[in-house]
ZAGU-326730 format. One record per residue (C-alpha): residue number from 1; residue in one letter; z, y, x. Coordinates in steps of 0.02 Angstrom, whole numbers, plus 50000, padded with zeros to 5 digits. Example, Ala and Ser with C-alpha at 12.3 -4.5 7.8 and 13.67 -1.06 7.14 Angstrom:
<atoms>
{atom 1; 'A'; {50390; 49775; 50615}}
{atom 2; 'S'; {50357; 49947; 50684}}
</atoms>
This chain:
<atoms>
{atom 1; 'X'; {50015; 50636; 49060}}
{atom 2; 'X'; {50191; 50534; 49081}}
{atom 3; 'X'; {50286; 50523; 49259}}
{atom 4; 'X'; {50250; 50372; 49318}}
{atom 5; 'X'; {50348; 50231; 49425}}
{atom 6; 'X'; {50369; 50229; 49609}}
{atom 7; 'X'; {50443; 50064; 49683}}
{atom 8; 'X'; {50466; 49991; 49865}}
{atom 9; 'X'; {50495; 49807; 49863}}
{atom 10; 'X'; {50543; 49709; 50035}}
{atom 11; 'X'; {50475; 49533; 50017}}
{atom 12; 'X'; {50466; 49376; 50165}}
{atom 13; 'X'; {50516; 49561; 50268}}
{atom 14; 'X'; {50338; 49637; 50218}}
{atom 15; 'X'; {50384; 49808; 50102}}
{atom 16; 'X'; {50263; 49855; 49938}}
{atom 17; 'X'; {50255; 49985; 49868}}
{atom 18; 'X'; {50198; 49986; 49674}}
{atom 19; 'X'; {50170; 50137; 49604}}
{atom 20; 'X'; {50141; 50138; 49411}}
{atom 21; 'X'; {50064; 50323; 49319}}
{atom 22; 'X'; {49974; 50363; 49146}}
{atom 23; 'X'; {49826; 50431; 49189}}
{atom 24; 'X'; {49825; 50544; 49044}}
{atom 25; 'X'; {49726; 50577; 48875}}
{atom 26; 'X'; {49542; 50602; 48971}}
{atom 27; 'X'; {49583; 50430; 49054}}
{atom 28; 'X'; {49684; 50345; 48924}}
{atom 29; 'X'; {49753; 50207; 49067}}
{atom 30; 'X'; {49888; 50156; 49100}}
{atom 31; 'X'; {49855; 50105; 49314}}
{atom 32; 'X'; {49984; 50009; 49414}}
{atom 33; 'X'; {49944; 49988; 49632}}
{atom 34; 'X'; {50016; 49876; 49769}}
{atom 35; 'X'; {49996; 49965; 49941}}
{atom 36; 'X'; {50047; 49861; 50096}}
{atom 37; 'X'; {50045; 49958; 50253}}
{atom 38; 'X'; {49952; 50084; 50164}}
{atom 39; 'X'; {49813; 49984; 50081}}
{atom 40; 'X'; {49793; 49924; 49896}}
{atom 41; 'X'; {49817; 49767; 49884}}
{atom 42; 'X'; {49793; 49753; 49703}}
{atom 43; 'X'; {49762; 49863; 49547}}
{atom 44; 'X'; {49786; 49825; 49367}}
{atom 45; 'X'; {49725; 49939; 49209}}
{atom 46; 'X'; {49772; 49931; 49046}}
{atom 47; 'X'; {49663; 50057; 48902}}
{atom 48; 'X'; {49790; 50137; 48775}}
{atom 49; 'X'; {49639; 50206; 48698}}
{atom 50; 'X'; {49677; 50155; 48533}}
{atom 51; 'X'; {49837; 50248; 48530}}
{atom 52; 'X'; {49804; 50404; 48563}}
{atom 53; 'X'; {49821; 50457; 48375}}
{atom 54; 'X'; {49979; 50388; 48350}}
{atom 55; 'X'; {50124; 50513; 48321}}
{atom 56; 'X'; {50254; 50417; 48452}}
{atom 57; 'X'; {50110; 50381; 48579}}
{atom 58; 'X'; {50216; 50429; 48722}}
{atom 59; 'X'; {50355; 50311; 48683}}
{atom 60; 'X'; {50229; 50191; 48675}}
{atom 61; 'X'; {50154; 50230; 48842}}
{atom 62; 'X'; {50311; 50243; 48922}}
{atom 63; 'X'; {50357; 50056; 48851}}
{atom 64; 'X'; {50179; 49991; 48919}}
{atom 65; 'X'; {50201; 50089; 49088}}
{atom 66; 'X'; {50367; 50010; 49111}}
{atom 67; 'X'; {50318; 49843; 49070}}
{atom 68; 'X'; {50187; 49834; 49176}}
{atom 69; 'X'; {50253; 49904; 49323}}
{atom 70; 'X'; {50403; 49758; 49291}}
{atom 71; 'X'; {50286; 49647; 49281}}
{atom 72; 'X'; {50183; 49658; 49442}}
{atom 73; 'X'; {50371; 49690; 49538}}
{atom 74; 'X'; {50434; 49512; 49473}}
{atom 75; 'X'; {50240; 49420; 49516}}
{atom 76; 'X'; {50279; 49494; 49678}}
{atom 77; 'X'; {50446; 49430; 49713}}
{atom 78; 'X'; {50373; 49268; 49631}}
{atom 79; 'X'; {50259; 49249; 49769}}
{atom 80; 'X'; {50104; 49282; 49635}}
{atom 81; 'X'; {50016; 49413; 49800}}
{atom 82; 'X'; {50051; 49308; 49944}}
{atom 83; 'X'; {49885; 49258; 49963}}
{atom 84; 'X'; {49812; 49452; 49990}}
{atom 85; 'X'; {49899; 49457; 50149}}
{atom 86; 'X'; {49829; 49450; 50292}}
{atom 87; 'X'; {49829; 49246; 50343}}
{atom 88; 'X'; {49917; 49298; 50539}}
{atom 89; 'X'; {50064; 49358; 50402}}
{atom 90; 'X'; {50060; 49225; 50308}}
{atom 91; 'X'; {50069; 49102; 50467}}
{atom 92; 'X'; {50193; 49205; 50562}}
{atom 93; 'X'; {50322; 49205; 50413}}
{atom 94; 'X'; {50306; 49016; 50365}}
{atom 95; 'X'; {50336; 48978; 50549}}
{atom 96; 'X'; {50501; 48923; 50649}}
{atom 97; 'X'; {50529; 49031; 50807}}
{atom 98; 'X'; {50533; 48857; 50894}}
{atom 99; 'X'; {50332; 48825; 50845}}
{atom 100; 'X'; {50284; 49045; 50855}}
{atom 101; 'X'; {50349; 49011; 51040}}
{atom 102; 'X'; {50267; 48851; 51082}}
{atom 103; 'X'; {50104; 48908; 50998}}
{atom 104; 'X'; {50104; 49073; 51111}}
{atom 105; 'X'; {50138; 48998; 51276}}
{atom 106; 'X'; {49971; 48873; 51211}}
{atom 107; 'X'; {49874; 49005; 51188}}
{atom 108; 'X'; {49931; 49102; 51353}}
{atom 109; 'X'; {49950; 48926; 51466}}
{atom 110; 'X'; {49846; 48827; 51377}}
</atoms>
């Protein structure tokens, strides 16, 4: 089994954290998560199956682990995941204060 990667990434002021590990020659996987507030968010797997006879496997792995764990950090900032947020998140951030404020005394005052 390879250390893995452990990343926090603040985006529209929500933090992920992606967390990339090999989950070793039983499980030949390479598994990358997105936790928000504690939940997954999202999960990608990739099978290295195939290389487990190779002499520089590890380097390999390493390569793949690294790539992927890149990968999901730049769809992130990319706005790829906005859509598994919750939809009061979404709303809140794409609002001015101007419209959160007028929208809470509507609700409260009607």
């Amino acid at each position: 089994m390879i250390v893995g990667f452990n990343t926090d990434i603040k985006y529209r002021n929500e933090v992920f954290h992606i967390q990339t590990e090999d989950k070793g020659q039983n499980n030949p996987v390479v598994e990358t998560l997105v936790y928000h507030s504690g939940e997954i968010l999202l999960s990608r797997r990739l099978s290295y199956g195939h290389l487990i006879h190779k002499t520089n496997r590890r380097e390999i792995i390493k390569n793949m682990m690294k790539t992927q764990h890149d990968q999901i950090i730049n769809e992130l900032k990319d706005g790829k995941y906005l859509h598994l947020l919750s939809l009061d998140t979404q709303i809140i951030e794409d609002k001015a204060l101007d419209d959160l404020v007028i929208d809470y005394l509507a609700a409260e005052y009607g």
